[in-house]
C-alpha positions as CSV (number, residue, x, y, z in Angstrom):
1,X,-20.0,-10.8,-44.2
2,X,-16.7,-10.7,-42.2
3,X,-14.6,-13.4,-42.3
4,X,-13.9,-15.1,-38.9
5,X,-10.5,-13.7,-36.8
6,X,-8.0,-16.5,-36.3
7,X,-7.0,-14.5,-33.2
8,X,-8.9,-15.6,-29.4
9,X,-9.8,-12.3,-27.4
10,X,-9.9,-14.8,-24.5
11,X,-6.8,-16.4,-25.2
12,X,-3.9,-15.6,-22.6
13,X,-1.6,-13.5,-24.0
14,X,1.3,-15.8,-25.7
15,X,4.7,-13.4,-23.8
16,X,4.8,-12.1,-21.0
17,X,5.7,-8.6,-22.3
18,X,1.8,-8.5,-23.7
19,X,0.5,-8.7,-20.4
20,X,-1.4,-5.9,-18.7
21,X,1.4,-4.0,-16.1
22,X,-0.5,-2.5,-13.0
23,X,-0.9,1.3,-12.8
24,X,1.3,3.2,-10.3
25,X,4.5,3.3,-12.4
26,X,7.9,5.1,-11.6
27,X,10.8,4.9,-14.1
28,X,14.3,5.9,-14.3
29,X,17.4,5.4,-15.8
30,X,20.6,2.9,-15.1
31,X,24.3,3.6,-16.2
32,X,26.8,5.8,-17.3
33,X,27.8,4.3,-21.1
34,X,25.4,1.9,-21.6
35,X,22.1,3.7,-20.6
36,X,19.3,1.3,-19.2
37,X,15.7,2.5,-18.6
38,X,13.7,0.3,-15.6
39,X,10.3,0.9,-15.4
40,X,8.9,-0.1,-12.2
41,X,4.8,-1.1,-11.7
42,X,2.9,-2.0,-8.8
43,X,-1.0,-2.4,-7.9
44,X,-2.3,-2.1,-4.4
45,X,-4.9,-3.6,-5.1
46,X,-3.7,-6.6,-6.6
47,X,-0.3,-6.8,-4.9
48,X,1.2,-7.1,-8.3
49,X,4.8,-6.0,-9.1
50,X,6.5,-6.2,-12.3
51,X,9.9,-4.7,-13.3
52,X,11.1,-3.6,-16.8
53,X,13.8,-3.0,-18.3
54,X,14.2,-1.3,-21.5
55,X,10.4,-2.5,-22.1
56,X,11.4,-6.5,-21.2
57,X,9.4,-7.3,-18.1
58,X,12.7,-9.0,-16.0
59,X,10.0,-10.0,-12.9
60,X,6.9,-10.2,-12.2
61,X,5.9,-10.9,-8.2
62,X,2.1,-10.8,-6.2
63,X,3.5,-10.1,-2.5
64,X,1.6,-8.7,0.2
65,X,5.1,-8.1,2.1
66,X,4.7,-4.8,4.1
67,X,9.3,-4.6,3.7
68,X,10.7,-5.8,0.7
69,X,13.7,-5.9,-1.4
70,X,13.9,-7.0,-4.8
71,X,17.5,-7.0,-6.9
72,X,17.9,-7.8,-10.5
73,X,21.0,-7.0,-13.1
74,X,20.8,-4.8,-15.6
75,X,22.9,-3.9,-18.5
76,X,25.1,-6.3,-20.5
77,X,28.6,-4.8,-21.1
78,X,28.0,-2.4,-18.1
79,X,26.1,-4.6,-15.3
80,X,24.5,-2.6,-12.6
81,X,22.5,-4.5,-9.9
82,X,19.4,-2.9,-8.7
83,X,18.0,-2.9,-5.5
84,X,14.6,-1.8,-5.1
85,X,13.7,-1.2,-1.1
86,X,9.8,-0.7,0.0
87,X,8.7,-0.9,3.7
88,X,5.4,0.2,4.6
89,X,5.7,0.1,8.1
90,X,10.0,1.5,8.7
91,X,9.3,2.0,12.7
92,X,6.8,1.9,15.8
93,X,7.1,5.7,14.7
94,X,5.0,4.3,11.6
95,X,2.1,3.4,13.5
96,X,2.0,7.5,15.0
97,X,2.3,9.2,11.1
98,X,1.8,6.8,8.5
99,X,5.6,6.1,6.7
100,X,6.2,4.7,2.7
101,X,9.4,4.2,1.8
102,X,10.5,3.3,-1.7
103,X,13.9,3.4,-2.5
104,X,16.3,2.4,-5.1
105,X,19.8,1.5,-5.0
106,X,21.9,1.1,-8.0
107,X,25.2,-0.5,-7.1
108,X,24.1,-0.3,-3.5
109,X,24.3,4.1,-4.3
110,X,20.8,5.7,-3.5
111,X,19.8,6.7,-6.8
112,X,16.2,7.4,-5.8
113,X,15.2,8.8,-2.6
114,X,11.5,8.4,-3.2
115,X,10.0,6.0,-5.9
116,X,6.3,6.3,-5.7
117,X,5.6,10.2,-4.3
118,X,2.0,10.7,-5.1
119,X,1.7,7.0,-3.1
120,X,3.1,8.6,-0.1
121,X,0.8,11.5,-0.6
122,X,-2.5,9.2,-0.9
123,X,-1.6,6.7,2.3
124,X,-1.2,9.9,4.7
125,X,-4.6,11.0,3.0
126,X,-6.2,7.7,3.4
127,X,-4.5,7.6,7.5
128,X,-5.8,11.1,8.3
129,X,-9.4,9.8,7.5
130,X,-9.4,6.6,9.0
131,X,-7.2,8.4,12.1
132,X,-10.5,10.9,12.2
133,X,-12.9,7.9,11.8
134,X,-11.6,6.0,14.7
135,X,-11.7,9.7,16.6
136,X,-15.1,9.6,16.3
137,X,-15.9,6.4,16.7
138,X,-13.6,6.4,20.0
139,X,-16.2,9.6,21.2
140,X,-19.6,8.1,20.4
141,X,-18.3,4.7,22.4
142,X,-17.4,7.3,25.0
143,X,-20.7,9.6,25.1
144,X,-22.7,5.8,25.0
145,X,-20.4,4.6,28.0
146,X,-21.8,8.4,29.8
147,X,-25.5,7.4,29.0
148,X,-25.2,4.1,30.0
149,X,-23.7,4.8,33.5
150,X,-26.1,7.6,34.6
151,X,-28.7,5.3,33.3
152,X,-27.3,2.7,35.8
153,X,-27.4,5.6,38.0
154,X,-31.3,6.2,37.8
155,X,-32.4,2.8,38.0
156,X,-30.5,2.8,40.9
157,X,-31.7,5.3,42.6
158,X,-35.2,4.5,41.6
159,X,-34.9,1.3,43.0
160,X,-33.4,2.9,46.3
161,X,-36.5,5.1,46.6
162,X,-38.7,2.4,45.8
163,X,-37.4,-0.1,48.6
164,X,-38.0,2.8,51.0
165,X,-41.6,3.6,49.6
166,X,-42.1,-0.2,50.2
167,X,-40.6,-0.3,54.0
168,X,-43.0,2.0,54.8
């Protein structure tokens, strides 16, 4: 017979480094001297990000914010201040060819140009097919529109022919 575990598999989890980070992930690295690597972690599905540094989560935010920016220090002899820049939507161009923009800024340089590129990849995949779904569903209202109107044209015509059957 096992003894009992002192430890709650339901309990919640006693740090906030032991909590579960969401899976799309990009990392990099901060500083010259005093090297720094920031881990960054977001869910689309749970609008969930969290930042870490050096494998100490420094935020943790739920946003649904299509633009964003999100700073935090790093470093502690050799402070850097990161700026992390997302915006969904950057232009009306946007709403033509889907656009994802994920930056980061390290002492307000562009360090990286693109944060999250297989993100990019998947939300012009996922625009092409709902840009194809609307297509069609644009030419079935259309063809339904054609039906409708010559059948508005018959019973037309059939009630023409039958008022003159009837003046007869």
């Amino acid at each position: 017979m096992k003894p009992p575990s002192s430890v709650n598999p339901y309990a919640a989890p006693s740090d906030a480094t032991q909590r579960k980070r969401p899976p799309v992930r990009a990392r990099f690295d901060v500083g010259k001297d005093e090297r720094h690597t920031v881990e960054i972690c977001l869910s689309i599905w749970t609008c969930e990000e969290v930042y870490v540094v050096d494998d100490i989560e420094v935020m943790r935010i739920t946003s649904v914010a299509f633009r964003a920016n999100r700073r935090f220090e790093v470093g502690e002899d050799e402070k850097h201040e990161v700026e992390v820049r997302v915006d969904m939507f950057p232009s009306a161009q946007a709403l033509i060819a889907p656009m994802w923009i994920a930056e980061v800024y390290v002492d307000g340089k562009l360090q990286v140009e693109e944060l999250f590129p297989t993100m990019r990849r998947r939300l012009k995949a996922v625009y092409r097919v709902v840009k194809w779904l609307l297509m069609g569903l644009l030419a079935v209202i259309a063809v339904m529109l054609q039906i409708l109107i010559l059948l508005c044209l018959l019973i037309l015509l059939i009630w023409i022919f039958d008022l003159r059957a009837v003046g007869r």
